[in-house]
C-alpha positions as semicolon CSV with decimal commas, in nm:
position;residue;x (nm);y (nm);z (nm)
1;X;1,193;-1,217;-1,474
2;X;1,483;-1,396;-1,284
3;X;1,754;-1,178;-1,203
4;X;2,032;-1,229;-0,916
5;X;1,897;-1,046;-0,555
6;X;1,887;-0,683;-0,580
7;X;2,027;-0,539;-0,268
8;X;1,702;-0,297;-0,215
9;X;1,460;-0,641;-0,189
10;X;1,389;-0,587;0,108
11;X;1,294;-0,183;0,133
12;X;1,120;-0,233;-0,222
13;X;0,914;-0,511;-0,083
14;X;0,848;-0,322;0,219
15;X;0,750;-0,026;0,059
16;X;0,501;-0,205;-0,186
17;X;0,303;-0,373;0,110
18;X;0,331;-0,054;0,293
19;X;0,142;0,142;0,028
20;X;-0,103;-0,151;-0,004
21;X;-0,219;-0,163;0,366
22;X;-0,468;0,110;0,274
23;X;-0,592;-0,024;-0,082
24;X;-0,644;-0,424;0,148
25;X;-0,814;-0,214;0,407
26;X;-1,093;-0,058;0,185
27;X;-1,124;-0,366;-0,025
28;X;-1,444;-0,569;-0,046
29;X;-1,172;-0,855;-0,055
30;X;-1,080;-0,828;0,339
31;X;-1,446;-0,707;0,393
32;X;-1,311;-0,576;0,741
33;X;-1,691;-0,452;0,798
34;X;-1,823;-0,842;0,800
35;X;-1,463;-0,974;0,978
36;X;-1,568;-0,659;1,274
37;X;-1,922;-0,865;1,286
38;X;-1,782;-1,207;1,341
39;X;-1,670;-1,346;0,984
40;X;-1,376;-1,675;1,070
41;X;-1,152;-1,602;0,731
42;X;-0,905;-1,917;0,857
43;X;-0,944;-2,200;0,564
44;X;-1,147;-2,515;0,704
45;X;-0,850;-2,730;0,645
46;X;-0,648;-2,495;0,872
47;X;-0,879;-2,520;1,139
48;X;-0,869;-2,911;1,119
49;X;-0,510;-2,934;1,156
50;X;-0,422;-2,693;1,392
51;X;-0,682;-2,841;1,569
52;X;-0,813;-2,698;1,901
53;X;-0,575;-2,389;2,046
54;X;-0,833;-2,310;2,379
55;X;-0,550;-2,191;2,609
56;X;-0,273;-2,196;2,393
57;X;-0,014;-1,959;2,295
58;X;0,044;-1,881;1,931
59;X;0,250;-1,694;1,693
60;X;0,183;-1,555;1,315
61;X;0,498;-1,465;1,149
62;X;0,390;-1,210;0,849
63;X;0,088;-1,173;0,920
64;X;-0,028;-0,903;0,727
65;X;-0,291;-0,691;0,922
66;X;-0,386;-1,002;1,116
67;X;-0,702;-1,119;1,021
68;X;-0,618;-1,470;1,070
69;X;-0,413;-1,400;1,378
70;X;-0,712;-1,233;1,532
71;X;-0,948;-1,559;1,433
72;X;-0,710;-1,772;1,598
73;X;-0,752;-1,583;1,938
74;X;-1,150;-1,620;1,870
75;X;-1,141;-1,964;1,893
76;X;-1,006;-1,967;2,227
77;X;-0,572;-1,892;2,188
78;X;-0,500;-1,762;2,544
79;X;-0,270;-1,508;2,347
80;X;-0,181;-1,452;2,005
81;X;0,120;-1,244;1,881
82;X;0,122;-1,126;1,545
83;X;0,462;-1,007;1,329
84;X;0,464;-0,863;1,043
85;X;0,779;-0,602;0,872
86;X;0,480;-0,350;0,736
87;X;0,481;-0,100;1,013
88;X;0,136;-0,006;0,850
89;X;-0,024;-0,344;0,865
90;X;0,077;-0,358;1,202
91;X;-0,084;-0,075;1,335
92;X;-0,412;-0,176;1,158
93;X;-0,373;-0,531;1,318
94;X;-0,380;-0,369;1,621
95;X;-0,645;-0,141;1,521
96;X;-0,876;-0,435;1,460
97;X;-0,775;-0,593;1,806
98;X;-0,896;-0,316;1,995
99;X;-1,240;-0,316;1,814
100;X;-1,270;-0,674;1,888
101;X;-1,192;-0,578;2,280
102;X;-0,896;-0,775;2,283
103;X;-0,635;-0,597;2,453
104;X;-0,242;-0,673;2,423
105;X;-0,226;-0,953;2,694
106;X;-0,475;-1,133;2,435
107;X;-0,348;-1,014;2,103
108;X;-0,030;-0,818;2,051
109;X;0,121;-0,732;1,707
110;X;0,524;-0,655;1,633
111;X;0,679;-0,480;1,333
112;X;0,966;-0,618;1,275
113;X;1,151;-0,813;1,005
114;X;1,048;-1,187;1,011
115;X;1,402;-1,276;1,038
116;X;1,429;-1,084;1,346
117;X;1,132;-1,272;1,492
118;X;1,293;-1,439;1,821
119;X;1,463;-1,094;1,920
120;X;1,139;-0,911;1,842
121;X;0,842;-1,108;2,023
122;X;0,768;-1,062;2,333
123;X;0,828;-1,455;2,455
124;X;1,111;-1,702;2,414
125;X;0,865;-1,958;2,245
126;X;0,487;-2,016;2,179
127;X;0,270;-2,365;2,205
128;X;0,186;-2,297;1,790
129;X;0,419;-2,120;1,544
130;X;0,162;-2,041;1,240
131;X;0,238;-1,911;0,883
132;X;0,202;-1,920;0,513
133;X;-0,057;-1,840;0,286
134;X;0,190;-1,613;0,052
135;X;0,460;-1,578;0,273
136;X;0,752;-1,799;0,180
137;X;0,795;-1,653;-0,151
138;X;0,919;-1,343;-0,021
139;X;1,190;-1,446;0,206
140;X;1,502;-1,546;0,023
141;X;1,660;-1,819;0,274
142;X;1,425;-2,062;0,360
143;X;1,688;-2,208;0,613
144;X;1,772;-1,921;0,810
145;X;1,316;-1,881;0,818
146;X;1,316;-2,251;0,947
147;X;1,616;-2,211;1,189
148;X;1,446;-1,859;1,352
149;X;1,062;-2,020;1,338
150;X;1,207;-2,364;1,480
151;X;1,336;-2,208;1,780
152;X;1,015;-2,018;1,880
153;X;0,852;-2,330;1,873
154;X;0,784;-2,421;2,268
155;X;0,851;-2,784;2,378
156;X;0,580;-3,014;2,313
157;X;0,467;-2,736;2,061
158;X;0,429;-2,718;1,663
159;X;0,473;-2,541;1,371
160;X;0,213;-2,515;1,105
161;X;0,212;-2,399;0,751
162;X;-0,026;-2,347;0,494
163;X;0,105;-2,201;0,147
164;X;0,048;-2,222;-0,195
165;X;0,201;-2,481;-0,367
166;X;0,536;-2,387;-0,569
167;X;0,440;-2,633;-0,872
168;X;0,173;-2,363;-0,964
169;X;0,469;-2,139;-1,019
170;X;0,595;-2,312;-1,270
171;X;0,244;-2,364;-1,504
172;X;0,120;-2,133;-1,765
173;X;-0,140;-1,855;-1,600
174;X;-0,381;-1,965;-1,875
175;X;-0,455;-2,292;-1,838
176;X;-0,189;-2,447;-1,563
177;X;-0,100;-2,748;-1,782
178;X;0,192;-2,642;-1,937
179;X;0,531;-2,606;-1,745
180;X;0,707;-2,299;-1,849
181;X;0,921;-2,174;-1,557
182;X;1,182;-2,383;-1,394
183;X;1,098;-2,528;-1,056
184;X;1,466;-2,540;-0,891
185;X;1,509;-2,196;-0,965
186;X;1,713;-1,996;-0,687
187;X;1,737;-1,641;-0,844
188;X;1,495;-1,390;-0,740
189;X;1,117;-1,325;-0,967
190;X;1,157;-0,904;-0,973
191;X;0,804;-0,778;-1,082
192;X;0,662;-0,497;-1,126
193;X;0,286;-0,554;-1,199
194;X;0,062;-0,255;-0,999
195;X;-0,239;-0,318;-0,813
196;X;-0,289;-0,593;-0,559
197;X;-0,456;-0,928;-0,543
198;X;-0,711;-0,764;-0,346
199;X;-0,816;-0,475;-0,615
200;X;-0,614;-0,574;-0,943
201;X;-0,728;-0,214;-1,086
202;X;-0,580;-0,002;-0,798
203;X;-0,361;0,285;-0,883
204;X;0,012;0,194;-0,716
205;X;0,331;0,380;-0,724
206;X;0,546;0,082;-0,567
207;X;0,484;-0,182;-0,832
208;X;0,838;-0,362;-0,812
209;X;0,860;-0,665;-0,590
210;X;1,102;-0,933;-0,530
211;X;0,973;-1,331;-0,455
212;X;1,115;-1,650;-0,439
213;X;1,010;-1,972;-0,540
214;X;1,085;-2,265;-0,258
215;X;1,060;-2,620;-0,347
216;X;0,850;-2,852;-0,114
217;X;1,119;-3,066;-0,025
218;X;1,378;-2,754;0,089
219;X;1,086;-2,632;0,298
220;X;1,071;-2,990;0,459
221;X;1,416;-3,044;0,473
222;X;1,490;-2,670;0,611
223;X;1,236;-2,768;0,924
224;X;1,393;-3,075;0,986
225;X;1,732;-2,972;0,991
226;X;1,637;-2,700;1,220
227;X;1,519;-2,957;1,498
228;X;1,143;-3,044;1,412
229;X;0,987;-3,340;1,326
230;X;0,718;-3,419;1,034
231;X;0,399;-3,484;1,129
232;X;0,197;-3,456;0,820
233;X;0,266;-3,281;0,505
234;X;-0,094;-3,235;0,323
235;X;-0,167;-3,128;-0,094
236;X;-0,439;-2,933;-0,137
237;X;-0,629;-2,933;-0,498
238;X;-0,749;-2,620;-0,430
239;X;-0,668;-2,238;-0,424
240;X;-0,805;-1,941;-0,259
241;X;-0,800;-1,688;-0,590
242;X;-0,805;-1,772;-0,981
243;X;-0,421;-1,890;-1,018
244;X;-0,514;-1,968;-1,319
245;X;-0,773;-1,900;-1,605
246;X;-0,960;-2,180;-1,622
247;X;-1,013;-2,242;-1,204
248;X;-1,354;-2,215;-1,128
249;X;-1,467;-2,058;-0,778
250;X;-1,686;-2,303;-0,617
251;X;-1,960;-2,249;-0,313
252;X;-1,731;-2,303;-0,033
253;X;-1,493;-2,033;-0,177
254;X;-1,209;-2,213;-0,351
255;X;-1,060;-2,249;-0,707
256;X;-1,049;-2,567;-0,863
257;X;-1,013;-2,689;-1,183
258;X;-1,276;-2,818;-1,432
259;X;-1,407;-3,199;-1,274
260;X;-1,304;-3,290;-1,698
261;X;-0,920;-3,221;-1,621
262;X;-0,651;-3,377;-1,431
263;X;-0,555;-3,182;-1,114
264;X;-0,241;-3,093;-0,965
265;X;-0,191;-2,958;-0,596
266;X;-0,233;-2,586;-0,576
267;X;-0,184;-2,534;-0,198
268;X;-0,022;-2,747;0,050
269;X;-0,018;-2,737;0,460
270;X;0,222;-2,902;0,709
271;X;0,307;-2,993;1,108
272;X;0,619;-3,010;1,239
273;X;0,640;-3,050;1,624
274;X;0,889;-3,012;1,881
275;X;0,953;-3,301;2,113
């Protein structure tokens, strides 16, 4: 339900990721067994954009336990730092960096409130500021997040995004072709569903959460006023989970809908570079 912000968003957001670090690690989901052994879990389209980052320096802001950030240091990042605000998550990131021999001048991971990020990391700016994939929605100013990710951003450097799209909050979970939520909204979605996207049956205790919905165009507008400029801004017709009832999980991983429908964008990515 929408409800104004509840002062506690961010310790009852906290707490339900904390208390989920465990449930992600076991999960067949994160399959941390097959990621040890080599499994790349970055999206194709991610790794066309970004493009090649051999001797680059990147950071992920929220980046969970860091699966991605760690991928991005396989394929050649001279150093990766990863942030995230779950002190657990963090110290499994860096947990799973150590059994991949890659030591903190390679991959280094920060708890510390995404807001916080330019105080926090351990360098003024990085060559590639990555994020998204469920992250926006839980931040509630998507201008202060553009203003602090902006300035990490090294000259001649970029950010890049990849989230799921914020029309597919506003569609029916059934079927996704009926508009039932309001797509300007500004006040806060407080849940409290248990579980987790990775084991929907888990037993939780902190089921409340607090997300936000962020249009496309703030996002865009949010970067630019912070000093970047477009460079693409790409819609996806595909998801990574079952948004909605009738997607259909295809060989290459993703949800789409039926080939007998019309589509509508489910995830979108973005550049924004720093001249």
């Amino acid at each position: 339900m929408y409800s104004p912000t509840p002062s506690d968003w961010r310790e009852a957001n906290r707490s339900r990721w904390d208390e989920r670090v465990p449930i992600h690690v076991a999960s067949d989901f994160y399959d941390l067994e097959a990621f040890r052994s080599g499994k790349d879990v970055l999206r194709d389209f991610e790794a066309a954009e970004v493009g090649d980052v051999s001797g680059r320096t990147l950071l992920h802001l929220q980046c969970h336990i860091g699966l991605d950030t760690l991928c991005w240091a396989r394929r050649g990042a001279d150093q990766v730092v990863g942030l995230d605000f779950s002190e657990p998550a963090v110290e499994t990131a860096r947990g799973l960096a150590a059994d991949l021999g890659l030591g903190p001048d390679r991959a280094a991971f920060v708890a510390a409130d995404v807001y916080d990020a330019a105080e926090a990391v351990p360098d003024s700016s990085y060559d590639i500021v990555y994020t998204g994939v469920g992250a926006l929605n839980w931040l509630p100013d998507i201008t202060r997040w553009a203003e602090t990710a902006a300035s990490l951003v090294a000259p001649g450097g970029f950010l890049y995004l990849a989230e799921f799209h914020p029309l597919t909050d506003v569609l029916d979970d059934a079927s996704g072709s009926r508009i039932v939520n309001d797509y300007f909204a500004r006040d806060a979605w407080v849940d409290q569903t248990p579980g987790t996207y990775a084991d929907f049956d888990a037993p939780t205790v902190h089921n409340r959460s607090v997300e936000w919905q962020h249009p496309v165009g703030e996002v865009v507008s949010a970067l630019s006023a912070a000093g970047l400029r477009l460079e693409f801004l790409h819609e996806h017709d595909v998801s990574l989970f079952e948004r909605f009832g009738v997607l259909t999980r295809h060989e290459d991983g993703y949800y789409r809908f039926p080939a007998d429908r019309p589509r509508v964008p489910l995830m979108y990515s973005l550049k924004a570079s720093r001249t």
